[in-house]
C-alpha positions in Angstrom: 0.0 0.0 0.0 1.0 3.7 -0.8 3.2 5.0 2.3 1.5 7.5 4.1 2.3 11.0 5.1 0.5 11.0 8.4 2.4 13.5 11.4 3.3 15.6 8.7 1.5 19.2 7.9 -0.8 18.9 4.9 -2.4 21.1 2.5 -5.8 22.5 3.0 -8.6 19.3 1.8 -10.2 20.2 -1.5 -11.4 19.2 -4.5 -9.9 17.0 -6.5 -8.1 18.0 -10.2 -10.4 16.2 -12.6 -7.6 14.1 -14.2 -6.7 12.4 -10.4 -10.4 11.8 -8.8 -9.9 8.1 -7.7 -14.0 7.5 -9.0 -12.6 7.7 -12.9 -9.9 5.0 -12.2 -12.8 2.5 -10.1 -15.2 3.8 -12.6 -13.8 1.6 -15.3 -12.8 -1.7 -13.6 -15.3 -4.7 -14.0 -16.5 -6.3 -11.1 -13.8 -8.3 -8.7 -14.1 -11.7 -7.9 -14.2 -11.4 -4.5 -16.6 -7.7 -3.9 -16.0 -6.3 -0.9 -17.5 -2.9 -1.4 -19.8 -2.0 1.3 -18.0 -3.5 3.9 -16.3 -2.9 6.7 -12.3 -3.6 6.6 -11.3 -4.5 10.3 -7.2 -4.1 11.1 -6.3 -7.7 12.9 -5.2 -6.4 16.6 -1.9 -8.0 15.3 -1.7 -5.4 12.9 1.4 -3.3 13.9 1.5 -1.1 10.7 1.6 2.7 12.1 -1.2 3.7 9.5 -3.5 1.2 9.7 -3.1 -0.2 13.3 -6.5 0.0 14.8 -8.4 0.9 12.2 -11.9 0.1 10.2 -12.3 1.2 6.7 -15.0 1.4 4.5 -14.5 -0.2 1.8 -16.6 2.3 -1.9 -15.5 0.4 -4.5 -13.8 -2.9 -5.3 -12.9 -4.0 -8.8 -10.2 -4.5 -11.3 -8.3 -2.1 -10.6 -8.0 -2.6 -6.7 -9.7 -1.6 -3.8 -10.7 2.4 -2.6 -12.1 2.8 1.0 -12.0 5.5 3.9 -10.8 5.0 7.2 -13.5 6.5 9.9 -12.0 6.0 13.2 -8.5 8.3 12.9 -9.5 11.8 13.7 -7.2 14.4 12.7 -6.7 17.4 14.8 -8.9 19.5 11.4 -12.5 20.3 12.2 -15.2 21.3 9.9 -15.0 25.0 10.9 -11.0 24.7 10.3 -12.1 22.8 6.4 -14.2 25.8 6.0 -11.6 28.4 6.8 -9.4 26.7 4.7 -11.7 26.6 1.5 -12.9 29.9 2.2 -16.5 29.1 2.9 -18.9 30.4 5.7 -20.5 28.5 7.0 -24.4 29.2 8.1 -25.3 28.7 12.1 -26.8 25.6 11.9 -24.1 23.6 10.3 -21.8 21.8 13.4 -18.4 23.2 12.9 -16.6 21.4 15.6 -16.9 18.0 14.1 -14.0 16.4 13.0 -12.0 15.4 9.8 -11.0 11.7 9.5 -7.5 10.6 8.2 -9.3 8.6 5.7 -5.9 6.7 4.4 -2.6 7.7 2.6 -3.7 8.3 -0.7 -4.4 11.9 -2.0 -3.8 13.1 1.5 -3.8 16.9 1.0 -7.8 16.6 -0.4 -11.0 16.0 0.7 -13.4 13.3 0.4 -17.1 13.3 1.8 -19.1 10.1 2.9 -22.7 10.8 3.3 -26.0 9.7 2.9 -27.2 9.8 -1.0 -29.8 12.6 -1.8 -28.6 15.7 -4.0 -26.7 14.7 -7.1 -23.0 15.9 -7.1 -20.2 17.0 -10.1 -17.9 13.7 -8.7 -19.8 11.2 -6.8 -19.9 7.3 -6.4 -23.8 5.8 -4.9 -22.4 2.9 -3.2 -25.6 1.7 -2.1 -29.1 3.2 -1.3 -27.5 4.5 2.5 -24.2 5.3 1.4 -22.3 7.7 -1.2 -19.2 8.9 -1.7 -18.1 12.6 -3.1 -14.8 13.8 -3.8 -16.1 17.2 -5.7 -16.2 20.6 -3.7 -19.6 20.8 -4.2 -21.0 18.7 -1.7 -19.2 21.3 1.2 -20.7 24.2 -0.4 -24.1 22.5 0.3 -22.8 21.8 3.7 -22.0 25.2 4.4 -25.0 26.5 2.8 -27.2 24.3 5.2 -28.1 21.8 2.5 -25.7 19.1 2.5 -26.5 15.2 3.3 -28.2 14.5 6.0 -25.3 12.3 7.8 -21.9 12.4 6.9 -18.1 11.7 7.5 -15.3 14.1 5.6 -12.0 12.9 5.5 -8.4 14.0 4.3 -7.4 11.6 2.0 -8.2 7.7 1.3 -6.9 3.9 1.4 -6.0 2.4 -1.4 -5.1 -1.1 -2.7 -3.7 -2.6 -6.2 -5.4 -5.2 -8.1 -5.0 -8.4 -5.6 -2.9 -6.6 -3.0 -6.2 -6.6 -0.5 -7.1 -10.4 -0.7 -3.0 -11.0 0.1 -3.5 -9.2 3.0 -6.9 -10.5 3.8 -5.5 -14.1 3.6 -2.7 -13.5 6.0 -4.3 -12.4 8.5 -4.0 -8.8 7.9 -7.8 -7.7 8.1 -11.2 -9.3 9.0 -14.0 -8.2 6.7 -18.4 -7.8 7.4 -20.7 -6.2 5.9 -21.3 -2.4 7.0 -23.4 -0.8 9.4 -24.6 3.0 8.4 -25.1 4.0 12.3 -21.6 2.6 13.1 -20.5 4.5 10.5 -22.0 7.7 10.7 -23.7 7.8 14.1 -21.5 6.0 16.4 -18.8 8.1 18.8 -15.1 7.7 16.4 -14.1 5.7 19.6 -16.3 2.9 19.5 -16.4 1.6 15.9 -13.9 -0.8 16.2 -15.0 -2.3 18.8 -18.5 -2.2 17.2 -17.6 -3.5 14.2 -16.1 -6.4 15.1 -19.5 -7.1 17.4 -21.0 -7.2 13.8 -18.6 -10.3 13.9 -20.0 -11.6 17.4 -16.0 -11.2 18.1 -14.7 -9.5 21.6 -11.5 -7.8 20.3 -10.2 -8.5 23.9 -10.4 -12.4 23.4 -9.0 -11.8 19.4 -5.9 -14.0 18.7 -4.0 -13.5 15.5 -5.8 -16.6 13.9 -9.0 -14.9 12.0 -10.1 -15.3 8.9 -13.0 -13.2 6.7 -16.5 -13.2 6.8 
């Protein structure tokens, strides 16, 4: 996987140049064999990799050409109002400034990229499934800042990405445990108990987890 730049200072989150928008690349891949969008990627409490240690990630699109999720339980010290700022948008009074920006992964990690519940139609945006879209246009925060954004939604600086068959390696040794999504974990729930909540989805206590797991 792409090494990331995490601890050092990144560029203000934006939108993405047209030509590097991760959607056209996944846009054009047939389906995989093994079609883990909508799911939840779950690091192996093994895991020791700085990055991904600890992490779940929601997997947008699987095909050919790899894998592209968001990590959303790493909070970055960024907050909406600070995105704003940043973007030079003002926000209206209803819109929660203080909610904070995931470190969604290593890719592109000087831009932004919106999860959010599917509604308005956006410039750059991938419907992932009837509860679930993902936008990586500028868009999408204007309608945040204008009051008319999605209804629920997770921003994030940057995303995870994985070459054609370098996921399933990882998956089969050991690296990751895999189950289907849940919306509320991964829009309602407080950042600091997804991971445990997701691997509930599992029926697994990630107290009692040995490194001998496989997927779901």
């Amino acid at each position: 996987m792409t090494k990331s730049k995490l601890g050092t200072t990144t560029s203000a989150p934006g939108p993405l140049p047209e030509a590097a928008d991760p959607l056209a690349a996944v846009a054009q891949g047939a389906p995989a064999a093994l079609n883990l969008a909508d799911n939840f990627l779950i690091a192996m409490p093994s895991m020791q990799d700085p990055v991904f240690g600890g992490t779940v990630v929601y997997v947008c699109e699987h095909n050919e050409n790899g894998v592209l999720g968001v990590v959303i339980n790493k909070p970055t010290d960024m907050t909406m109002e600070t995105l704003f700022e940043r973007i030079d948008l003002k926000p209206v009074d209803s819109v929660d400034i203080d909610e904070p920006i995931m470190f969604g992964g290593p890719v592109q990690d000087d831009r932004g990229f919106v999860l959010h519940t599917p509604g308005k139609r956006y410039s750059s945006s991938l419907t992932v499934t009837k509860d679930v879209a993902f936008t990586t246009s500028i868009d999408v925060l204007e309608a945040v800042a204008a009051g008319e954004g999605p209804r629920r939604m997770l921003v994030s600086i940057g995303y995870a990405g994985w070459s054609p068959g370098q996921l399933e390696g990882e998956i089969s040794r050991n690296g990751w445990l895999t189950v289907s999504a849940d919306p509320e974990i991964l829009f309602n729930l407080p950042i600091e108990q997804r991971y445990t909540a997701a691997m509930r989805l599992l029926g697994i206590d990630p107290l009692m987890l040995t490194s001998e797991a496989g997927h779901a």
